[in-house]
N, C-alpha and C positions, 0 to 999 in steps of 0.2 A: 445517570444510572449506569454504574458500571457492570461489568459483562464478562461473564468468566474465559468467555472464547476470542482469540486475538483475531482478529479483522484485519481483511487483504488488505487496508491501503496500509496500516502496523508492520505487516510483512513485509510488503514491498519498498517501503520505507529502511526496514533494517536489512533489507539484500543493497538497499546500493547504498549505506553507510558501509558494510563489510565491502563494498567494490572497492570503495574511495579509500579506506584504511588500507588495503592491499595496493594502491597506488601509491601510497606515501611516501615508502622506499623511493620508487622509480622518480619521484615529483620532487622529493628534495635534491636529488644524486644530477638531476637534469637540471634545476637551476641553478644548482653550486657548478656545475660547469661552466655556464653562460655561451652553452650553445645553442644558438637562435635557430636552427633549424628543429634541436631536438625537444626545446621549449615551445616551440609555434606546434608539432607532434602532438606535443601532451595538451596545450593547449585546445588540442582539435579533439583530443580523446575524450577531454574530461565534458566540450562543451557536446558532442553526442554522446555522451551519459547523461547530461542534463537531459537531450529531450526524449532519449528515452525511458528516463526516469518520471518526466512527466506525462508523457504518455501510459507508461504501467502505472500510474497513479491516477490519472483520469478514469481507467477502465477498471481502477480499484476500487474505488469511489461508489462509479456505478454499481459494482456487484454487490458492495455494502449495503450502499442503499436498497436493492433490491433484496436481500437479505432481508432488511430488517422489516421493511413494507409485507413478506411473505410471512414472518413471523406473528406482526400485528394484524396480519388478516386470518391467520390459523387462530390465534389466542382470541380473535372476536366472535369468530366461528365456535371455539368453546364456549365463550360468553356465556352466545344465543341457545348452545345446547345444554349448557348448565341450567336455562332458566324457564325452559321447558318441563313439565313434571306432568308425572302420569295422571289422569283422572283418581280422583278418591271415591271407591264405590260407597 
């Protein structure tokens, strides 16, 4: 079912593809070097963007999910009051 409104783990998702694309330059320029101090650097940068990219992705996760659970408990709640009807005198 898709869903007009972009969802936190989508977001957070395209914020660290834009991180990784802005390190491109620096990523190529440091291996065409073949300086091992400033390749082990990038090496350390890129692997703490992994975990906090998996971390913002964990807590994205969750907030979707709870999104969507608040959503399916609001629209059951109409449900039940759509199917409620007045007495007919």
């Amino acid at each position: 079912m898709p869903s007009d409104k972009i969802h936190c783990v989508e977001l957070v998702a395209l914020k660290a593809l834009a991180d990784l694309d802005q390190l491109e330059g620096s990523w190529q320029s440091s291996m065409e070097s073949s300086d091992p101090e400033g390749v082990a650097l990038l090496l350390r940068l890129l692997l703490a963007h992994m975990a906090s990219t998996s971390k913002r992705l964990l807590s994205a996760m969750v907030l979707d999910r709870l999104n969507i659970e608040e959503g399916a408990t609001a629209s059951k709640a109409a449900g039940h009051q759509g199917l409620q009807r007045p007495a007919e005198a």
